[in-house]
NUSEVEX-920885 format. One line per field, with one value per residue (C-alpha): x, y, z; chain. Coordinates in Angstrom, 1 decimal. Each point is the difference from the previous one (the first is absolute). Example, Ala and Ser with C-alpha at 12.3 -4.5 7.8 and 13.67 -1.06 7.14 Angstrom:
// residues 2
east: 12.3,1.4;
north: -4.5,3.4;
up: 7.8,-0.7;
chain: A,A;
END
This chain:
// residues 375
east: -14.3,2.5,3.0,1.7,3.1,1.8,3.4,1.5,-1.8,1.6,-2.6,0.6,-1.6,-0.5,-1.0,-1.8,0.3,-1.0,2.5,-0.6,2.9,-0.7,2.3,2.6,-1.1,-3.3,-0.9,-3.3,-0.5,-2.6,1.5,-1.7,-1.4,-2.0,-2.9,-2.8,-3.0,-2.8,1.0,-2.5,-4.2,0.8,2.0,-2.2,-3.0,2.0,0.5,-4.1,-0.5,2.5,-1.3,-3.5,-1.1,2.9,1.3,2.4,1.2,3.5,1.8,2.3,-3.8,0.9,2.5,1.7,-2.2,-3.2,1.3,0.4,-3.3,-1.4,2.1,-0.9,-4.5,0.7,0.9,-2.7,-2.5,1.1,0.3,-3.4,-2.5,-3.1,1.7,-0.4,-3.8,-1.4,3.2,-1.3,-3.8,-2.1,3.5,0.3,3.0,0.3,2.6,0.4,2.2,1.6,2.4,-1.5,0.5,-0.4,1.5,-0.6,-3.7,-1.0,2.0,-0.9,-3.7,0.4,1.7,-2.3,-3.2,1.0,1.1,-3.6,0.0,-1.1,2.2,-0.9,1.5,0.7,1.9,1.9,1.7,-1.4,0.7,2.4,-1.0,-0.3,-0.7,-3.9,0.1,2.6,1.4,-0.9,-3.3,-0.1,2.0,-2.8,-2.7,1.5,0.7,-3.7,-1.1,3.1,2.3,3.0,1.4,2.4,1.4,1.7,1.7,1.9,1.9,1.0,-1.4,-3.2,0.0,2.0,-2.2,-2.7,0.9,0.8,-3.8,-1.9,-0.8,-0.1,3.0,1.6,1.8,2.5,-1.2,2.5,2.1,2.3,2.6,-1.3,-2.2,0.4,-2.9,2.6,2.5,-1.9,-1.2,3.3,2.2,-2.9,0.3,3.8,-0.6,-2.3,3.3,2.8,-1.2,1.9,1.2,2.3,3.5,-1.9,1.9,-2.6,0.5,-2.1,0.8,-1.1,-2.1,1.1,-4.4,-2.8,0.2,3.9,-0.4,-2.7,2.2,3.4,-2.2,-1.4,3.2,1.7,-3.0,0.5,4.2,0.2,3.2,-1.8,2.4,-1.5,1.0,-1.4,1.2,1.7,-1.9,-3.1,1.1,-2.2,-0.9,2.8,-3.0,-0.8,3.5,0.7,-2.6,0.3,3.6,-0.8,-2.9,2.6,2.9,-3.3,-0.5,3.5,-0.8,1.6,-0.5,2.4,-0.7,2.0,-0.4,1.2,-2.8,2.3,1.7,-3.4,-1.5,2.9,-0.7,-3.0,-3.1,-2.5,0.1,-2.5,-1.2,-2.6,-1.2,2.6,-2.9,-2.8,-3.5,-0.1,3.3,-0.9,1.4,3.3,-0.3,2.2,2.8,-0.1,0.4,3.5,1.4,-1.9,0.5,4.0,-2.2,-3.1,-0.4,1.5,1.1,3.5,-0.7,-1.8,2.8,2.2,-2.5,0.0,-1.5,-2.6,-0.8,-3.3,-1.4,-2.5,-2.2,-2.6,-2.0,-1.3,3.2,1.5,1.2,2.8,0.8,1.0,-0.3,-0.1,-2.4,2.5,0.3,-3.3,-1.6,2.7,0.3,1.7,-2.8,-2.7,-1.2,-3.6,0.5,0.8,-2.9,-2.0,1.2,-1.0,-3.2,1.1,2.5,-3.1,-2.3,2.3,1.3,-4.2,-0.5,2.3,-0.7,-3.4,0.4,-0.6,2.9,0.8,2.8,-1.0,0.8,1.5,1.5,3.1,2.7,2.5,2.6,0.6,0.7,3.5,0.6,-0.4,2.3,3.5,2.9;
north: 17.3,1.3,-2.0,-0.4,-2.0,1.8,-1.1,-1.7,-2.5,-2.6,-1.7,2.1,-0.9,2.7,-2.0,2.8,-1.5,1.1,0.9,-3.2,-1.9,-3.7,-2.4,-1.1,-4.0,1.1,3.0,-0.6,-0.9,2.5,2.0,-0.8,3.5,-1.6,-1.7,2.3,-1.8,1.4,-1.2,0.9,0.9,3.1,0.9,-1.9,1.7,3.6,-1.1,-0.5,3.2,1.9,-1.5,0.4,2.9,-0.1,-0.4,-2.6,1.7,-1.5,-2.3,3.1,1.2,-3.2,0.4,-3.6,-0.8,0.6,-2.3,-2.8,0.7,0.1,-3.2,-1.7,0.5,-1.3,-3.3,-0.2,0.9,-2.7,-2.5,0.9,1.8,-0.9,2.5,3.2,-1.3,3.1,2.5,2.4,-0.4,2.1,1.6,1.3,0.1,1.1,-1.0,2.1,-1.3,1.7,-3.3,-3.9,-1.9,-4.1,0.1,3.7,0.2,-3.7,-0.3,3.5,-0.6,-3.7,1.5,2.8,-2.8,-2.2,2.6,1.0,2.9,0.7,1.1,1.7,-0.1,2.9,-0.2,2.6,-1.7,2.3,3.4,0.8,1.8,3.5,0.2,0.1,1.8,1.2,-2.2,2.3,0.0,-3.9,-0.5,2.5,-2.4,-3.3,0.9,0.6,-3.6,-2.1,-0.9,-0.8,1.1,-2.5,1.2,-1.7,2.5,1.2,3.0,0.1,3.7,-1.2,-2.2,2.8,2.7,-2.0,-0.9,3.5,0.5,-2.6,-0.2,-4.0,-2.3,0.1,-3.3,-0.6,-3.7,1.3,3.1,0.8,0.6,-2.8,-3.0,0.0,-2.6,-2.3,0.4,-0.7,-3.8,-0.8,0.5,-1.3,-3.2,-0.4,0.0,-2.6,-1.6,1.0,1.7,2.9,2.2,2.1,-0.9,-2.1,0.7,1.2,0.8,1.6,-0.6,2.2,3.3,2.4,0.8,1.0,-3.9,0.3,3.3,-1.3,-3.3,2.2,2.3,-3.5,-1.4,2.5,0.6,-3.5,-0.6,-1.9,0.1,1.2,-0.3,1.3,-0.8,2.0,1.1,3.3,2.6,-2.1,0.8,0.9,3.7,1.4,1.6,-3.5,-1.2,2.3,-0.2,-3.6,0.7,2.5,-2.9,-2.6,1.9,-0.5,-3.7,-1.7,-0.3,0.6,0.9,-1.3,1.3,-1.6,-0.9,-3.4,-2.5,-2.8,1.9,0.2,-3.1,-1.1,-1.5,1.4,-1.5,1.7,0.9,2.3,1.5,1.6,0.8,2.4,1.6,1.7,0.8,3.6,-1.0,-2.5,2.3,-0.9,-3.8,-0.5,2.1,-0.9,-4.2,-0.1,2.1,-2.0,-4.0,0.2,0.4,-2.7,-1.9,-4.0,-3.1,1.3,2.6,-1.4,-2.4,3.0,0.6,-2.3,-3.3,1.0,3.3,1.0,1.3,3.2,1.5,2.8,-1.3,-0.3,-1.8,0.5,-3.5,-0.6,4.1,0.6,-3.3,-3.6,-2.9,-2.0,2.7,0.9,-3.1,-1.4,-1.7,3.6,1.8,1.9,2.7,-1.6,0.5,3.3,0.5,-1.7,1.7,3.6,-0.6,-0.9,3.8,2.0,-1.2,0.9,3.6,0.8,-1.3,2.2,3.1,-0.2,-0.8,-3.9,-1.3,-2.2,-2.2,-3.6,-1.7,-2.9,2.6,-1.5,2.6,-1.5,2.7,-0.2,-4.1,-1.1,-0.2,-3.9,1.0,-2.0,2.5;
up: 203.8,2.9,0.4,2.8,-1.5,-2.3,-1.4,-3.0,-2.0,2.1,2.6,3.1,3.5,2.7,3.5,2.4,3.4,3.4,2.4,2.2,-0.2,-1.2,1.3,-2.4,0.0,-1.4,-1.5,-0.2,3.8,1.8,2.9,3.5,-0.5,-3.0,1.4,-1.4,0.3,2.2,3.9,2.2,-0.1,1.4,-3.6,-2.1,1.4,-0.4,-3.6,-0.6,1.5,-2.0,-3.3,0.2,-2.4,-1.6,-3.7,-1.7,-3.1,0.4,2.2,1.1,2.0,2.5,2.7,1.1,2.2,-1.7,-2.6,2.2,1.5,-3.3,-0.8,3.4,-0.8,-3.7,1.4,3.0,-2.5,-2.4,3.0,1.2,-2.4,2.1,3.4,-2.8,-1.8,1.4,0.6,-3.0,0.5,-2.4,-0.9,-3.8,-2.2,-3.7,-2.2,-3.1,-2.5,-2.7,-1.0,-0.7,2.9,1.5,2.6,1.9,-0.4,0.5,3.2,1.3,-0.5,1.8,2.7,0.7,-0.6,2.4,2.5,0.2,-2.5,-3.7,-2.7,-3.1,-2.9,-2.2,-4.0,-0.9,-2.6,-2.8,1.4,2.6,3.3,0.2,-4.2,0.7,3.5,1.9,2.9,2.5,-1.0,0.0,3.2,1.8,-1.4,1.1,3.1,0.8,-1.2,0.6,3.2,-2.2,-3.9,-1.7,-3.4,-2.4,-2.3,-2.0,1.4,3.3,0.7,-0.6,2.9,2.3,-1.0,1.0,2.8,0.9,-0.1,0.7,4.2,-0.2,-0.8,-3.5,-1.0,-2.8,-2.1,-2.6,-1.7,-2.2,2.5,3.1,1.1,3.5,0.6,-2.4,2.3,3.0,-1.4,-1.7,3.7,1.8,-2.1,0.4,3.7,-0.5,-1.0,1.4,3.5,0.8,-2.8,1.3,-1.5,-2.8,-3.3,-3.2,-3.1,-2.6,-3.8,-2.7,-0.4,2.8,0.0,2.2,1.7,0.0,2.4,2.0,0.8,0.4,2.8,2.0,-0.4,2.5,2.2,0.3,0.7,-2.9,-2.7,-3.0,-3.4,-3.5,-3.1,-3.2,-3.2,-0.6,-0.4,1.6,4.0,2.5,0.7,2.3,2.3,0.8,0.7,2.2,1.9,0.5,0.9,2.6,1.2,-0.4,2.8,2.7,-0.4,-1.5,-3.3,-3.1,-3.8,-2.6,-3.6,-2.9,-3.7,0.6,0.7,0.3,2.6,1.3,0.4,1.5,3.2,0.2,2.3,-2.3,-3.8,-1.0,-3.7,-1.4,-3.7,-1.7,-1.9,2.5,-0.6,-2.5,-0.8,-2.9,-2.6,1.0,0.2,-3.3,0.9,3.8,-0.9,-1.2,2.7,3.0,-1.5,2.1,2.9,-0.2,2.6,-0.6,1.4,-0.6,1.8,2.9,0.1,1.0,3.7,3.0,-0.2,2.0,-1.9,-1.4,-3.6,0.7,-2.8,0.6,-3.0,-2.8,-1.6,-3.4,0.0,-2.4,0.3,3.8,1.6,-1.8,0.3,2.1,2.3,0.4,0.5,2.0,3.4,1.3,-1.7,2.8,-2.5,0.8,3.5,0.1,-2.4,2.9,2.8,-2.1,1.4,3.8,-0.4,-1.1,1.9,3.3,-1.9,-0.1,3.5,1.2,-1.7,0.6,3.8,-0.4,1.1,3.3,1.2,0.6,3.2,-1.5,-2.8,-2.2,-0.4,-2.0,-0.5,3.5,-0.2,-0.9,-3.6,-1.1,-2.9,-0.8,0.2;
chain: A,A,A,A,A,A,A,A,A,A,A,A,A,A,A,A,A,A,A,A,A,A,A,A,A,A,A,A,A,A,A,A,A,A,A,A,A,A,A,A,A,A,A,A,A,A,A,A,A,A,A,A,A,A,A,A,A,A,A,A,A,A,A,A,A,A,A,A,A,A,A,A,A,A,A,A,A,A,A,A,A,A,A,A,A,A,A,A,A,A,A,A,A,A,A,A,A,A,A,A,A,A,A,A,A,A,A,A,A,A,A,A,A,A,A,A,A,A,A,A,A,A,A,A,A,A,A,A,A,A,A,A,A,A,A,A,A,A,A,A,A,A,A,A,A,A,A,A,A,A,A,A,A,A,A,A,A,A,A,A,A,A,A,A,A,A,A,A,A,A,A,A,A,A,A,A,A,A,A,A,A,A,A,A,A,A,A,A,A,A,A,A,A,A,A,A,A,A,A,A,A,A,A,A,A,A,A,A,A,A,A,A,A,A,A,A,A,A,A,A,A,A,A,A,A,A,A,A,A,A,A,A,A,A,A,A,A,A,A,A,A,A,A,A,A,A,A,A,A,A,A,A,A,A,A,A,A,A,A,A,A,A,A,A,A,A,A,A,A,A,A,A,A,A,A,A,A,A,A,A,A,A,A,A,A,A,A,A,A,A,A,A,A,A,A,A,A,A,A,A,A,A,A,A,A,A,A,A,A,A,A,A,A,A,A,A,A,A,A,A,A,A,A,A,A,A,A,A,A,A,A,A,A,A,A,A,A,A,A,A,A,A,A,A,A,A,A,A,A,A,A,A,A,A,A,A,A,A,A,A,A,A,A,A,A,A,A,A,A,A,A,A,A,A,A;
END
């Protein structure tokens, strides 16, 4: 694993700000250059039109303000399912999955259903792509029968090199080094809660993984103050940092990286974790517990964040390992919604990739409210 904090054994924190200046009463306060939500039709229609056909192999593949677009039709379509019955129309996707999955496939397969389209559903559990034919070969099959290819896999190339060939959209439901659709649902559900995001102050505990770097990315396409907190030795890949660092000095974010998860959570708005063993990664389960239990996930910790904050979990839980019962099933607890609103992110991600997409009249663009947060 690339580390990007290097020192002496000592916890050591590195904050990677933008070059905004913050004002000194509040650090976390967005600058009036931060409103980043979609503000006219004219740019939300621009957005649709520059998605359509396109890929979503990583969050990085957004610019700012095709995230909010994409942030802004996740809610309308949540808000008002029966407006997008018929967007996708006799519109195919497969999903071929080389991982198990709840979540991904049941969500991706309701949102395409109830957009209109059919979704088929193909296991790769048993043999990875490419092993019986080549992924060219299968990408210049799919794209004859189907309007749309979500993979679930195991390396990331697979997906890219895919994409790379295929001539119809290539989405990401899952890699070893992203899960951009993840991303999408979990920021979409904290403006469900806290209206604009720019300025809020999240943290991450735990495995610097493939959710870890798809959260970092939406965090500074977003202007929010991202902090991450893993083990040494278990950081995220410097590629990833420093491209959310570079995305960060557009929109007034920031990345903090420490080994300190007290440090962390403190005064956080939203406290994050994830399993600290990963799918194909089961090998290392009994080595990886001891070094991960400092950072779980417990009242004592949560007690460190704002009142107000919020517990996030991609799912599925290890509970006892990462994140305790308390936590999980407590009154600060939304794991389920974000689970939820996976299906109200994909289902807006396929509309407008495959050319569904439309703003609402009445359309509810929270990131361009004022935050309903307590400073």
């Amino acid at each position: 694993m690339d580390s990007p904090i290097n020192g002496s054994k000592e916890s050591k924190t590195i904050v990677m700000s933008s070059t905004r200046k913050q004002p000194a009463s509040d650090p976390a306060a967005p600058t009036a250059s931060a409103s980043l939500g979609i503000q006219s039709d004219t740019a939300f229609n621009q957005a649709i039109k520059d998605l359509a056909g396109r890929d979503l192999c990583s969050i990085s593949d957004l610019s700012v303000s095709e995230m909010a677009a994409i942030m802004e039709l996740s809610h309308s379509v949540k808000a008002q399912p029966e407006d997008f019955r018929h967007a996708l129309d006799a519109r195919q996707m497969v999903l071929i999955f080389e991982k198990d999955s709840l979540r991904t496939r049941l969500t991706f397969e309701a949102a395409m259903n109830t957009a209109g389209g059919n979704a088929i559903f193909v296991d790769q559990t048993k043999s990875p792509l490419g092993e019986r034919e080549s992924i060219p070969d299968v990408a210049r099959n799919l794209e004859r029968w189907m309007n749309v290819i979500v993979l679930r896999t195991y390396a990331h190339d697979t997906i890219t090199e895919m994409a790379a060939i295929a001539r119809v959209p290539v989405i990401n439901a899952l890699s070893d080094l992203e899960h951009p659709c993840q991303a999408i649902a979990d920021f979409m559900t904290l403006e469900e809660r806290f209206g604009s995001l720019a300025g809020l102050r999240f943290t991450y505990v735990g495995d610097g993984n493939n959710v870890c770097h798809s959260l970092m990315l939406a965090a500074a396409l977003l202007g929010v103050h991202c902090t991450v907190a893993t083990p040494r030795g278990f950081e995220p890949k410097l590629e990833i940092v420093h491209k959310a660092i570079e995305i960060a000095e557009n929109t007034g974010g920031s990345l903090t990286l420490t080994h300190d998860p007290l440090k962390a959570a403190t005064d956080a708005e939203a406290i994050y974790t994830d399993v600290c063993t990963s799918m194909g990664q089961e090998h290392e389960a009994a080595r990886r517990a001891p070094i991960f239990k400092p950072f779980q996930v417990n009242e004592d910790l949560m007690k460190r964040a704002r009142e107000s904050a919020v517990f996030m979990h991609c799912l599925p839980a290890h509970r006892g390992a990462e994140v305790t019962d308390a936590v999980m099933d407590g009154p600060q607890s939304v794991v389920f919604d974000q689970a939820e609103n996976r299906l109200h992110a994909q289902k807006a991600i396929t509309l407008m990739l495959l050319g569904g997409a439309r703003r609402l009249p009445n359309h509810r663009n929270p990131a361009a409210a004022p935050s309903r947060r307590r400073r």
